[in-house]
ZASEPA-571054 format. One line per field, with one value per residue (C-alpha): x, y, z. Coordinates in Angstrom, 3 decimals, m for minus. Layout:
N
px = [X  ...];
py = [Y  ...];
pz = [Z  ...];
***
This chain:
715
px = [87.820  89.731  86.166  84.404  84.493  82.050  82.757  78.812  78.884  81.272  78.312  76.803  79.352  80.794  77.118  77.002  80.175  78.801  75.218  73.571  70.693  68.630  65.897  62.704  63.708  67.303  70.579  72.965  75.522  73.116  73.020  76.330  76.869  74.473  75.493  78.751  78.285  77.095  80.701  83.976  85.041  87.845  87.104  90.091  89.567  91.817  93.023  90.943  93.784  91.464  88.256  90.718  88.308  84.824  86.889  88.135  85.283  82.741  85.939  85.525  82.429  81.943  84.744  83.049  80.208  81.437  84.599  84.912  85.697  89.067  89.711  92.821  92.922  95.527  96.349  99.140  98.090  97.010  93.058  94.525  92.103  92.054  93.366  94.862  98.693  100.182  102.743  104.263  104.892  108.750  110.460  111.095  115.015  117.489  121.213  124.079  125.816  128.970  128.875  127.408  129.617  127.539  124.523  123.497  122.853  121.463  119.081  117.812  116.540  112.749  113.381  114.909  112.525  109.864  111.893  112.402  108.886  107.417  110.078  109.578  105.676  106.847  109.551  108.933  112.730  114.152  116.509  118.987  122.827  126.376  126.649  122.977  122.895  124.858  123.185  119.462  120.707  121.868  118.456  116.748  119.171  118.524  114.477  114.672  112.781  110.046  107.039  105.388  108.859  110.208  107.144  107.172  110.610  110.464  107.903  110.400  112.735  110.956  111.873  114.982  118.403  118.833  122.036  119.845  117.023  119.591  121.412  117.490  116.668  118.007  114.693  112.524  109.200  109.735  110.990  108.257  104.965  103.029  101.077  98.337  94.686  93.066  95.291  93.818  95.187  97.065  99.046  99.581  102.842  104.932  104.459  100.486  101.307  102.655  100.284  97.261  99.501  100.195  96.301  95.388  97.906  97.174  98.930  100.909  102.190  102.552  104.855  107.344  106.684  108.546  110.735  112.272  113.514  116.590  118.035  119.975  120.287  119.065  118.558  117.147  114.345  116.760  117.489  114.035  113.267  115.682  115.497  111.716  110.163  109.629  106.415  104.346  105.354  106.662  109.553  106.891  104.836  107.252  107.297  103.890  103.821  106.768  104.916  101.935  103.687  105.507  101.950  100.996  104.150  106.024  108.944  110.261  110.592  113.524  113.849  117.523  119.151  119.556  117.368  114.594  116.502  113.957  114.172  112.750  112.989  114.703  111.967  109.277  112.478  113.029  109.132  108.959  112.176  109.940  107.621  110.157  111.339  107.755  107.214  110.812  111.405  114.767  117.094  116.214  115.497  119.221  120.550  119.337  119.913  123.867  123.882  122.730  125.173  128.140  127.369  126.485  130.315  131.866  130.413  131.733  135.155  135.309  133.409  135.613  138.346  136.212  133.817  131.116  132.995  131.837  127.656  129.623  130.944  128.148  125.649  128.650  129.002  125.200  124.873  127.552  125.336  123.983  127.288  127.913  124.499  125.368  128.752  128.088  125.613  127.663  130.327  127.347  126.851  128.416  132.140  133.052  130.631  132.031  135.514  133.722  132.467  135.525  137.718  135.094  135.360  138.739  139.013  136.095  138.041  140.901  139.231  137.132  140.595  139.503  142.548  142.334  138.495  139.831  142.483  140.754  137.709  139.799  142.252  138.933  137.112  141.167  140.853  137.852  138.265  141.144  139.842  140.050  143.977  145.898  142.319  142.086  139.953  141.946  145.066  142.993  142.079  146.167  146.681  144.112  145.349  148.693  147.790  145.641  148.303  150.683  150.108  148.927  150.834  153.267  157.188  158.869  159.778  155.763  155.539  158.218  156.705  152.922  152.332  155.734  154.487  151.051  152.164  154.318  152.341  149.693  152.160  153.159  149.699  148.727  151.531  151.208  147.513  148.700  146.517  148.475  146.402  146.830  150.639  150.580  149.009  151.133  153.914  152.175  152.334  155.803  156.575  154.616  156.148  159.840  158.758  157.843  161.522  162.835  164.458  163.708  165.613  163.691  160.426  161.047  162.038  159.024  156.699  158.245  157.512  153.286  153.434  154.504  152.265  149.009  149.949  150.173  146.643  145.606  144.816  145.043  143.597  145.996  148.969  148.537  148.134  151.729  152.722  152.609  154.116  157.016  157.289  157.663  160.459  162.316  162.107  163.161  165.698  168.865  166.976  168.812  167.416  166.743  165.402  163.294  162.309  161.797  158.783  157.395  156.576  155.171  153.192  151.525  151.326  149.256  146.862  146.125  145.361  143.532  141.625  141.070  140.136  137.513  139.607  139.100  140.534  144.263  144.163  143.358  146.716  148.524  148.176  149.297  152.378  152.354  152.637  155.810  157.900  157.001  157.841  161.223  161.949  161.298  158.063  155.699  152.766  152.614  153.133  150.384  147.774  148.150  147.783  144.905  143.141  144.034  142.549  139.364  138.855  139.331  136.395  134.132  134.869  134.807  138.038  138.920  141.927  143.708  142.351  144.639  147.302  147.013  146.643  149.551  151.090  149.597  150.836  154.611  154.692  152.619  155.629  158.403  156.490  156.525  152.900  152.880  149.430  147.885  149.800  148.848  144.960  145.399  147.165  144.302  141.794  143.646  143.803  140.155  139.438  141.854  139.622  136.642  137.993  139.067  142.817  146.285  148.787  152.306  154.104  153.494  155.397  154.166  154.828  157.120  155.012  157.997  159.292  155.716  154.962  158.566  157.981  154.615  155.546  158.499  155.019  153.232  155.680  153.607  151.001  148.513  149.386  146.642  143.595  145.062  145.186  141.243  140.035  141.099  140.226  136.827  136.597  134.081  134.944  133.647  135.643  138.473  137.819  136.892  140.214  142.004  140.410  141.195  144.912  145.799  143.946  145.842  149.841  151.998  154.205  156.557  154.216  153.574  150.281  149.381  150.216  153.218  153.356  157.014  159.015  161.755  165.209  164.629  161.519  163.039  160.691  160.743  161.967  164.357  165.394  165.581  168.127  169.996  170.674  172.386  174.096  175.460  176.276  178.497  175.928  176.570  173.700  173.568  173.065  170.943  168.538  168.823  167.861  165.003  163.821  163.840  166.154  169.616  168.468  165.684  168.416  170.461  167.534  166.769  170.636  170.509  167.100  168.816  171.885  169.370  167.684  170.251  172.294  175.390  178.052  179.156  177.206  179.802  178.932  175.225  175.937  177.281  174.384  171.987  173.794  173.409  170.071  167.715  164.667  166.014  167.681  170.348  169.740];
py = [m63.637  m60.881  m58.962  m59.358  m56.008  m56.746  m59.788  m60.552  m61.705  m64.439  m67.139  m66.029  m66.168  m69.509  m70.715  m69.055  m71.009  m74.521  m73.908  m73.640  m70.941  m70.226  m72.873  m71.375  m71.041  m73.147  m70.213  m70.863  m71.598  m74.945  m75.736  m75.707  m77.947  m80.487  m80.489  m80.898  m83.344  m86.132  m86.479  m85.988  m82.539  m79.925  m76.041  m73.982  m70.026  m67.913  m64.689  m64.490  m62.052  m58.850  m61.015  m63.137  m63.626  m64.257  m66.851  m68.518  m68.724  m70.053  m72.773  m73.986  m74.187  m76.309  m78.786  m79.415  m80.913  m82.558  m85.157  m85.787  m81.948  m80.660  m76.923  m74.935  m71.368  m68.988  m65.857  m63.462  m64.906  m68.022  m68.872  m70.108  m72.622  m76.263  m79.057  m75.843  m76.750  m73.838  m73.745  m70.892  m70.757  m70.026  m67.581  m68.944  m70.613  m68.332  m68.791  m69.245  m65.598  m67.148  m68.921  m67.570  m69.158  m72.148  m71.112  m74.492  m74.383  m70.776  m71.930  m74.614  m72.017  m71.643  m67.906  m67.557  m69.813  m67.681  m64.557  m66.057  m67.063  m63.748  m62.093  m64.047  m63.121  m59.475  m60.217  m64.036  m64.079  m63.528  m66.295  m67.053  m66.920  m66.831  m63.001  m61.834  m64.708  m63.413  m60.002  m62.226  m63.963  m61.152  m60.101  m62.640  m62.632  m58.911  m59.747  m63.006  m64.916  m62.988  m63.928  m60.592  m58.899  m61.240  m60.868  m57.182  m57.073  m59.100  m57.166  m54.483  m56.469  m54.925  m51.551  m52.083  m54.344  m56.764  m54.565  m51.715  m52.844  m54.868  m51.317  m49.679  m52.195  m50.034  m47.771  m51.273  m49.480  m47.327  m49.795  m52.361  m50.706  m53.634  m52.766  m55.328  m54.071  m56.918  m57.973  m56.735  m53.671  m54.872  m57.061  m54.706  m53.223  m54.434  m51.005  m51.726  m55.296  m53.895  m51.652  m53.907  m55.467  m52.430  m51.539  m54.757  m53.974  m52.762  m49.094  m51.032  m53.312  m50.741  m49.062  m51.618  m52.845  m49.458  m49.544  m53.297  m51.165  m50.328  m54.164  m55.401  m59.126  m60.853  m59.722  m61.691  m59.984  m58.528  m56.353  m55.474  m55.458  m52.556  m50.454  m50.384  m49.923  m47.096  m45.189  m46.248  m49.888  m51.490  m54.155  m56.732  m56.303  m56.349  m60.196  m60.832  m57.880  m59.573  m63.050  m61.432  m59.423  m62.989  m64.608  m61.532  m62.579  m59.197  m60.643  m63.681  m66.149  m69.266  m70.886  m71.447  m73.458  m70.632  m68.215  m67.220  m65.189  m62.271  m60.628  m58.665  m59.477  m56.789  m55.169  m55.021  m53.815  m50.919  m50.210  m50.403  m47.837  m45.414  m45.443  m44.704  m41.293  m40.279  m40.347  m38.667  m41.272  m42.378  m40.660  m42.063  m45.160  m45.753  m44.197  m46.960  m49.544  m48.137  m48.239  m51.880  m52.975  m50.908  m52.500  m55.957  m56.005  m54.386  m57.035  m59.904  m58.486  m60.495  m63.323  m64.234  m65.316  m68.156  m71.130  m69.225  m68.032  m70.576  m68.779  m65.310  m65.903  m67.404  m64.341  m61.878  m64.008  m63.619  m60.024  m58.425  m57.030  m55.092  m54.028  m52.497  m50.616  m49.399  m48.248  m46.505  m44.744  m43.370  m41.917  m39.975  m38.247  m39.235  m39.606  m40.763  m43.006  m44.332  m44.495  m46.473  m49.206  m49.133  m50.066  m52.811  m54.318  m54.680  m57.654  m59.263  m57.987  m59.869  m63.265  m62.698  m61.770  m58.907  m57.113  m54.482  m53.335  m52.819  m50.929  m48.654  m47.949  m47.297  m44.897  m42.993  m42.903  m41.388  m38.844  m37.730  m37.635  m36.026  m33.170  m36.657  m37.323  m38.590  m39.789  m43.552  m44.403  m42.607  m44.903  m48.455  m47.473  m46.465  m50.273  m51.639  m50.321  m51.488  m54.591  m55.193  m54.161  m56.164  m59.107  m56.963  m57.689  m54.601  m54.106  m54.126  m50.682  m50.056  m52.084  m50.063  m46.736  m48.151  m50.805  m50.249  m46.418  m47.027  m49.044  m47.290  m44.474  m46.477  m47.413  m44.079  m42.608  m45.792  m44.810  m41.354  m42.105  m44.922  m48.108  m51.191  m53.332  m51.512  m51.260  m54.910  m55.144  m52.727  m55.013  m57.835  m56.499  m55.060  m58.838  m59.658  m57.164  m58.110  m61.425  m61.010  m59.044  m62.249  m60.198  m62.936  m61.606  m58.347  m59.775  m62.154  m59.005  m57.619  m60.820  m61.526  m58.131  m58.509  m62.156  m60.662  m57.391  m59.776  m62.649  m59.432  m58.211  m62.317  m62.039  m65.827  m65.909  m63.214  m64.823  m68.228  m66.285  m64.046  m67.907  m69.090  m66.158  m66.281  m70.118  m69.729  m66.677  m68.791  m71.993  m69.350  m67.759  m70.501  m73.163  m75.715  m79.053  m77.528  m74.229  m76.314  m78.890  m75.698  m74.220  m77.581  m77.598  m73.863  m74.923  m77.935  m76.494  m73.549  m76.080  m77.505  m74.698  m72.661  m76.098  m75.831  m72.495  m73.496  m71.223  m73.545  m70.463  m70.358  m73.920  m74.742  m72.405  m74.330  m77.416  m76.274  m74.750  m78.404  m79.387  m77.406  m78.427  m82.217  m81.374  m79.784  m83.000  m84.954  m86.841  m85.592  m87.802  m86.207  m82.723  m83.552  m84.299  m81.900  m79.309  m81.098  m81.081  m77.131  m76.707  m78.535  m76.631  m73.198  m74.466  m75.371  m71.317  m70.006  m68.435  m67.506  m65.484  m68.369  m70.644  m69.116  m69.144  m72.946  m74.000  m72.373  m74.337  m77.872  m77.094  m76.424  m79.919  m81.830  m80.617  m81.200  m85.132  m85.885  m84.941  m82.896  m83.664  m83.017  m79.739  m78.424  m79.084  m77.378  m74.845  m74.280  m73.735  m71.646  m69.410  m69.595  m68.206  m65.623  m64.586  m64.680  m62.592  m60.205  m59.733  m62.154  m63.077  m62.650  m62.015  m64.378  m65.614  m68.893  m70.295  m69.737  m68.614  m67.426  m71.136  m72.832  m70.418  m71.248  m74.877  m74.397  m72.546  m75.356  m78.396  m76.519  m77.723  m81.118  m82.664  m83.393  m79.646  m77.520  m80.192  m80.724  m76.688  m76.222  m79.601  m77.605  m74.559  m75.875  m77.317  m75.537  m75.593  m78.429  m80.362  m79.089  m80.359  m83.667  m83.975  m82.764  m85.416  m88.595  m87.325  m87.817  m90.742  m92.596  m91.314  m93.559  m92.297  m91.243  m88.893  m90.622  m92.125  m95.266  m93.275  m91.387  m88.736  m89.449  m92.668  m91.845  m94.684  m96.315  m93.871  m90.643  m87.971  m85.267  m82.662  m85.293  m85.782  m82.075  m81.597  m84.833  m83.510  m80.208  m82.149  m84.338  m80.901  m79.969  m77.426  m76.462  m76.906  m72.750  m73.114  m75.543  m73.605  m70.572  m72.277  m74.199  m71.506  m73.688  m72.922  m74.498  m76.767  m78.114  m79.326  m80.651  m82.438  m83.604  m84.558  m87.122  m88.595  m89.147  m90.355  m92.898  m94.323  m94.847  m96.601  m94.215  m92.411  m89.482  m86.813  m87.362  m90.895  m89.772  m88.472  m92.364  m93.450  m91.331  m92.181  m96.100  m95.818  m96.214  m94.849  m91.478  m88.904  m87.000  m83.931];
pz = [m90.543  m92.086  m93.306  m90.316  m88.010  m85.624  m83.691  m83.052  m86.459  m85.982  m85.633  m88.653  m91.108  m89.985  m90.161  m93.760  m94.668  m93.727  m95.157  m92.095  m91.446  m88.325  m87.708  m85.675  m82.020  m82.245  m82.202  m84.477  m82.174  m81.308  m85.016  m85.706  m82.929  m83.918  m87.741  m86.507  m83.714  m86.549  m89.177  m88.690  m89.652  m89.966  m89.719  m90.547  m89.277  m90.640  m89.475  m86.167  m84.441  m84.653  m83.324  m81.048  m78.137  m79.798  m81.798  m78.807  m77.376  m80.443  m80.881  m77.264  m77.553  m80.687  m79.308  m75.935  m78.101  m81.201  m80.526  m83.982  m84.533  m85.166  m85.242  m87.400  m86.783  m87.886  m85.792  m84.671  m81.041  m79.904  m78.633  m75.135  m74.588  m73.624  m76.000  m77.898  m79.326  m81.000  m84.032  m84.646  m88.814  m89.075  m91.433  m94.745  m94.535  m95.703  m96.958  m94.827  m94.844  m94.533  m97.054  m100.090  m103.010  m103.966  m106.617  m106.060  m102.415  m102.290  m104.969  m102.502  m99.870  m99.500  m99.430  m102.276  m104.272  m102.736  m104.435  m107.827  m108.023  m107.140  m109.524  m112.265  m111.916  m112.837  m115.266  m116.725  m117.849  m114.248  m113.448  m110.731  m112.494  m110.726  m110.937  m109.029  m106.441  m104.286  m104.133  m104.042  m101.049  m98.778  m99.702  m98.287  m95.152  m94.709  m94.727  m92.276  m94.560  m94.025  m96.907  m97.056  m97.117  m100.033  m102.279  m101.878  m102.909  m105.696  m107.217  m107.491  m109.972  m113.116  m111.999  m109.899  m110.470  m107.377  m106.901  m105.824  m104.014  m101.480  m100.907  m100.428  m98.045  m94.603  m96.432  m96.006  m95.846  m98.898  m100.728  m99.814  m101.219  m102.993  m106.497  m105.999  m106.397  m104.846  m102.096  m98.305  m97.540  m94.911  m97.122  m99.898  m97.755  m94.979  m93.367  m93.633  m92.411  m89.072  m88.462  m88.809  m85.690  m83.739  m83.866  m82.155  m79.071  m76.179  m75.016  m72.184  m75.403  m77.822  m75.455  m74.813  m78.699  m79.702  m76.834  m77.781  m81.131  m79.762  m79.292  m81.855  m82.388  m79.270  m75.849  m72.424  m70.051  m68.047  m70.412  m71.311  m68.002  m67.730  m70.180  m71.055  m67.411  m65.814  m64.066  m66.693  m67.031  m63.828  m64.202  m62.341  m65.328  m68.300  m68.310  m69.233  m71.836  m73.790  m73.658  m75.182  m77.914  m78.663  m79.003  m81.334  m83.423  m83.066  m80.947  m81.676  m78.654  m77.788  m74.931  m73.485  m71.133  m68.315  m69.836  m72.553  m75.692  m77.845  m80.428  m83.514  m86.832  m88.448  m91.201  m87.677  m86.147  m88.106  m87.758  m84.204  m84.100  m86.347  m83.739  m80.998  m82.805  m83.568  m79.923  m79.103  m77.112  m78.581  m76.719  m73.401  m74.260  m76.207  m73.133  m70.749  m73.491  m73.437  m69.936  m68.992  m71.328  m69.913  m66.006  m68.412  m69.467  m66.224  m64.029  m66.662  m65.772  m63.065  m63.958  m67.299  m64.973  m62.876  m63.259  m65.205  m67.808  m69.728  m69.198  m69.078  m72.962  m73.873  m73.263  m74.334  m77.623  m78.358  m77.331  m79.482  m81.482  m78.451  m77.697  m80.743  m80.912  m77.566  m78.579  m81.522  m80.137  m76.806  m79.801  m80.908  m78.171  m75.081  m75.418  m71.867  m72.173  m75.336  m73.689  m70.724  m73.183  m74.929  m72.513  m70.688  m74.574  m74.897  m73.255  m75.705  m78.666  m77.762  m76.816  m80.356  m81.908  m83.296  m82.254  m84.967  m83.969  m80.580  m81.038  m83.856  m81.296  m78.484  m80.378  m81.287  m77.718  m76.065  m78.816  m77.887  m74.424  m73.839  m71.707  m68.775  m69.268  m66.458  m64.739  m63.772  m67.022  m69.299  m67.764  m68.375  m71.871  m72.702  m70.968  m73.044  m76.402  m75.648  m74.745  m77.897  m80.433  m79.376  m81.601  m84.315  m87.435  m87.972  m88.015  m85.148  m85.035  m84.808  m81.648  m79.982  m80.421  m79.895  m78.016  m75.451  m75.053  m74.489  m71.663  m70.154  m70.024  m68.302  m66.092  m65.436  m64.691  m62.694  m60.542  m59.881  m58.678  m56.728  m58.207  m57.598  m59.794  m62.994  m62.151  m62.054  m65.380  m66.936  m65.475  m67.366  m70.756  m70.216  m69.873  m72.659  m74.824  m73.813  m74.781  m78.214  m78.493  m76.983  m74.708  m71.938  m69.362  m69.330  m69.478  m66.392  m64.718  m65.247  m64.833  m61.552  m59.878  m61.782  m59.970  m56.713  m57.277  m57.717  m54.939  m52.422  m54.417  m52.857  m56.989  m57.553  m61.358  m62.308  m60.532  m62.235  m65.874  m64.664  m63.934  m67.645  m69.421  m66.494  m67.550  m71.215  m70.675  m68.261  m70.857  m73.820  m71.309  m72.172  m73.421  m71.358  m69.829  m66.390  m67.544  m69.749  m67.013  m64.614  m67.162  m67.351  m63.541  m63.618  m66.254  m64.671  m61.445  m63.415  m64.727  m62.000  m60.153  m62.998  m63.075  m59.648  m59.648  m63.354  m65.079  m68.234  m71.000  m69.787  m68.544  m72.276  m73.212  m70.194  m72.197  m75.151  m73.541  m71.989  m75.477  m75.869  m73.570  m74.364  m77.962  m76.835  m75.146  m78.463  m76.782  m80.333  m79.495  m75.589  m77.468  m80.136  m77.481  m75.313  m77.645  m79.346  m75.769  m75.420  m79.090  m78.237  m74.535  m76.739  m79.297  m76.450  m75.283  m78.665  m77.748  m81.291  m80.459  m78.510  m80.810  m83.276  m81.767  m80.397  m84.235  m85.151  m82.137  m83.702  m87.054  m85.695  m84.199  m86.409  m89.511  m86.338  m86.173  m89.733  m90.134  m92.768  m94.914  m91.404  m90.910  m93.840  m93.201  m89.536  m90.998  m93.802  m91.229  m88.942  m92.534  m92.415  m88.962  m89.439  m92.769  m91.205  m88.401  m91.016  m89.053  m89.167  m86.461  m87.198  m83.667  m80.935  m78.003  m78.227  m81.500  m84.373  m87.245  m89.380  m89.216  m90.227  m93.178  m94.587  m93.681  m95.448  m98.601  m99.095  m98.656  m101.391  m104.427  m103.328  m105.545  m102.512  m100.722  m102.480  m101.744  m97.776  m98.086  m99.151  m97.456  m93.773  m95.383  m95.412  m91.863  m89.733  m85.628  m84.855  m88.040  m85.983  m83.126  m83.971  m86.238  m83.147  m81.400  m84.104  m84.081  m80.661  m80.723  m83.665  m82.756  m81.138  m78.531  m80.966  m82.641  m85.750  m87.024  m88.446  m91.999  m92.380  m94.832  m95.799  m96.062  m93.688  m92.408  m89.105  m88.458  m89.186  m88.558  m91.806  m89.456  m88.313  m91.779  m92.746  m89.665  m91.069  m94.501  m92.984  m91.013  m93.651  m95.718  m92.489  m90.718  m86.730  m84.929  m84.558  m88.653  m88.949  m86.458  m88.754  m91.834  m89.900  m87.652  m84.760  m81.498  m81.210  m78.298  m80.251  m83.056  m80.531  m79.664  m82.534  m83.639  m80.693  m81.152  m84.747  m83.890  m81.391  m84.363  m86.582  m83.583  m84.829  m82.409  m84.175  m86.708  m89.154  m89.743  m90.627  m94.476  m95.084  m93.424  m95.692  m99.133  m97.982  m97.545  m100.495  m99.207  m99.389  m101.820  m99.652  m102.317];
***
């Protein structure tokens, strides 16, 4: 169809294709039907989307009269008539961005067989080798798979190394000029491509076509609906001019569970944004885009603490890419803007646990803005930073003159202008802050007067989350049974209510503090579960940054239980998340990470610790979660599994053991928890569950009891 301008002609040519010629009085229409109407028959039309309605029409036709007929047409939209069922042709599959270290596998993808074969057209000796597939498959990720797009940039390879067309491809149209002399026109560029499209839209389509350039990633009709109305195209009508640019293939349709998701492939993308500057429209339109997604983020404040956070992440997780677009733009040219975004972010950047991004764009948006010091936004972005680099990996001495000051000037400023919520908060990361120093005493201080400060608020999520940093200073505080038995009850109580309340993120990090005090109390296989239950609520969120954290958690008690193959593979893919994040965790008031990484680098002398290292390396989230899952579900109540990693006397755990062999060298308790890592209570904990096994009475009997014993070397 692609020849044919004038769509009276349609008849004719199809008529011309079967053999058929006008017979005295009979139309053509008639003797197509009754040629057809006698055999079975398939009629494929190709490229009708220019000639879309005389094609529909001549195909409903010849179906009405001929049941053994069967019609495949090709098109940018569908006929929309009865019997029609539409496929929409896919981009060619691409690589897996994240994992682009297997030739093998990248070799497999139909878009980069698509690339080779077009290359090796133009150069015969073009081959895919260990040092250019890398570079060929962010090429094909950077053009979606898109056919047109791949061939185009193929042809380049006898002119250009792969190295340099993937760093011309932000230039896509420039780059993607096609040399063929006998190809249509509108396939001999991309650029020619899309505008063959854009001719066959209406102006109501090509509008919103140009406006949809300024999404990134993928974006829901409330956001269209938003930024590309106005007097010209009412919100009513935005709807049905999406669905028809997704039937003309320029936006790219998927249904969801709650709602529809768009978006534009990124080479129409960047041809659809030429269109917006030619028409000066840019600058409005990225202004409404920035400002849906500023209200988008401020009203998920609220709604991250309560039973949709689960809907809340979800869109937040899949519009980051909006969020970004509409940050970097407000540093461009509105910086209290930017500082606006900033701060609604911060709370994203730490579930994501991308603690360094945070920080870096917040330090930027307070620079520019300080003309607005001392004003209520300029106090919640100095709260935000602080909170945010707390956990940052840094020396001590850092934190003190960072993270402290930036709170305490928040405080300060919240203060003078009298805003008892942000005092609380600033209360809250005092607390926190204290608690990292393990200066308990000073961070209950401060965590009781947040508690009180939110309870008067009638803040109930906020209370409960005061509730389980309170518990785990008061369980640090002396470390004694009651003090310990006292955080256990805060803790349950909190999960509970944050249940009640379907605050499932810090009821996840209630169980794993659950986890804690059972493994202070020597109960591993209570302590294993719980945390594995925490871990596999944090998945389900995608709340990287606690997820972290809890791993770190699992990997302290699986080495405390014996555990240690298991340990190790936890520990390996807690190293991977913190890769792909691109940050590390070194200071956290949950979990001792100095104690596991010495634990760790003394496992690695072991034969099996490099392949349990790469084998959880490997794991992707949902590998975590189901090994979560099959642990607790194989430990006995002592914490040990059906397979011990060590050989132990009477079922020694090998922290057990460890703790035995200092004490058989003559170690207090106050050194052994030195060498270890571990608090003083938790050896004494550990010296009687020993002394318990071996059925012995006094800790000097334990170094005869360890020599007599042939299962282990008391070196």
């Amino acid at each position: 169809m692609a020849a044919i301008c004038d769509p009276e002609l349609l008849p004719t040519v199809v008529a011309e294709a079967l053999g058929l010629k006008e017979s005295g009085s009979t139309s053509l229409l008639a003797t197509m039907a009754a040629y057809l109407k006698s055999q079975p028959a398939l009629l494929l039309f190709d490229n009708c989307e220019h000639i879309v309605d005389a094609c529909a029409v001549l195909v409903d036709t010849l179906l009405s009269s001929c049941p053994d007929l069967c019609v495949i047409t090709t098109s940018r939209e569908p006929l929309h008539i009865d019997g029609e069922r539409q496929y929409r042709v896919p981009p060619l599959d691409v690589p897996d961005p994240r994992d682009l270290g297997d030739v093998d596998a990248i070799g497999a993808s139909a878009a980069v067989q698509l690339f080779l074969a077009r290359a090796r057209s133009v150069q015969p000796s073009f081959d895919l080798t260990s040092s250019n597939a890398d570079s060929i498959a962010r090429i094909c990720v950077r053009l979606e798979g898109i056919p047109l797009a791949l061939e185009l940039a193929a042809a380049r390879t006898h002119v250009l190394g792969i190295d340099q067309i993937l760093a011309r491809l932000d230039d896509t149209f420039h780059l993607l000029t096609g040399t063929s002399r006998v190809a249509p026109t509108r396939h001999q560029t991309l650029r020619a491509a899309l505008e063959w499209s854009d001719d066959l839209l209406t102006e109501r389509e090509r509008t919103v076509f140009r406006r949809l350039a300024v999404f990134a990633g993928d974006f829901r009709l409330d956001g269209v609906e938003e930024v590309c109305s106005d007097t010209t195209i009412d919100r009513a009508s935005v709807l049905d001019i999406v669905s028809g640019l997704a039937d003309k293939s320029l936006v790219v349709a998927e249904s969801g569970e709650q709602a529809a998701w768009y978006r534009l492939l990124e080479p129409v993308r960047q041809y659809a944004l030429e269109l917006l500057d030619q028409r000066g429209e840019a600058k409005a339109i990225r202004a409404r885009h920035a400002a849906f997604y500023l209200d988008l983020v401020e009203r998920a404040e609220t709604r991250l603490r309560g039973p949709d956070q689960m809907r809340w992440l979800d869109r937040l997780e899949r519009e980051r890419p909006n969020l970004r677009a509409a940050l970097g733009w407000a540093r461009q040219t509105e910086p209290d803007l930017e500082l606006r975004l900033a701060v609604a972010l911060a709370p994203l950047w730490e579930i994501y646990g991308q603690l360094r991004e945070g920080v870096r764009q917040l330090r930027d948006a307070l620079e520019r803005t300080e003309r607005i010091a001392e004003s209520r936004l300029h106090m919640r972005a100095l709260g935000q930073l602080g909170r945010l680099a707390l956990y940052i990996d840094r020396s001590t001495v850092e934190l003190d003159t960072e993270a402290d000051s930036f709170i305490r000037e928040s405080l300060r400023i919240a203060r003078k202008l009298g805003d008892d919520r942000a005092i609380a908060s600033a209360l809250i990361d005092l607390g926190r802050f204290y608690r990292l120093q393990s200066d308990d005493a000073r961070a209950i201080s401060y965590l009781e007067a947040a508690m009180t400060s939110f309870r008067a608020l009638d803040d109930e999520p906020e209370a409960l989350r005061v509730q389980l940093h309170l518990g785990l200073a008061i369980y640090h505080l002396n470390e004694t049974a009651d003090s310990r038995a006292q955080a256990e009850r805060m803790f349950q109580d909190s999960l509970e209510r944050l249940r009640a309340i379907g605050d499932l993120r810090f009821a996840g990090l209630a169980q794993v503090l659950l986890g804690q005090t059972a493994q202070g109390r020597g109960d591993l296989g209570q302590a294993i579960r719980r945390i594995a239950e925490g871990i596999s609520t944090h998945l389900h969120l995608n709340e990287q940054g606690l997820i972290v954290l809890d791993l770190v958690v699992l990997s302290e008690v699986l080495l405390d239980a014996g555990q240690t193959r298991q340990a190790v593979h936890f520990a390996g893919a807690n190293q991977a998340l913190l890769d792909r994040l691109g940050s590390s965790v070194d200071r956290t008031p949950f979990a001792n990470i100095a104690a596991v990484r010495k634990q760790l680098d003394r496992l690695r002398r072991e034969s099996w610790f490099d392949a349990a290292w790469a084998e959880g390396y490997a794991w992707n989230p949902d590998d975590v979660a189901q090994a979560a899952c099959a642990l607790s579900e194989t430990l006995d109540d002592a914490g040990q599994s059906a397979s011990p990693d060590l050989t132990a006397p009477a079922s020694l755990t090998a922290r057990e053991i460890e703790v035995a062999r200092f004490l058989a060298d003559g170690y207090t308790d106050r050194e052994i928890a030195d060498a270890l890592f571990i608090s003083p209570s938790t050896v004494s904990t550990h010296v009687h569950h020993i002394l318990q096994k071996l059925d012995l009475r006094s800790r000097v009997q334990v170094a005869d009891r360890l020599i007599r014993d042939e299962t282990i070397d008391p070196e």
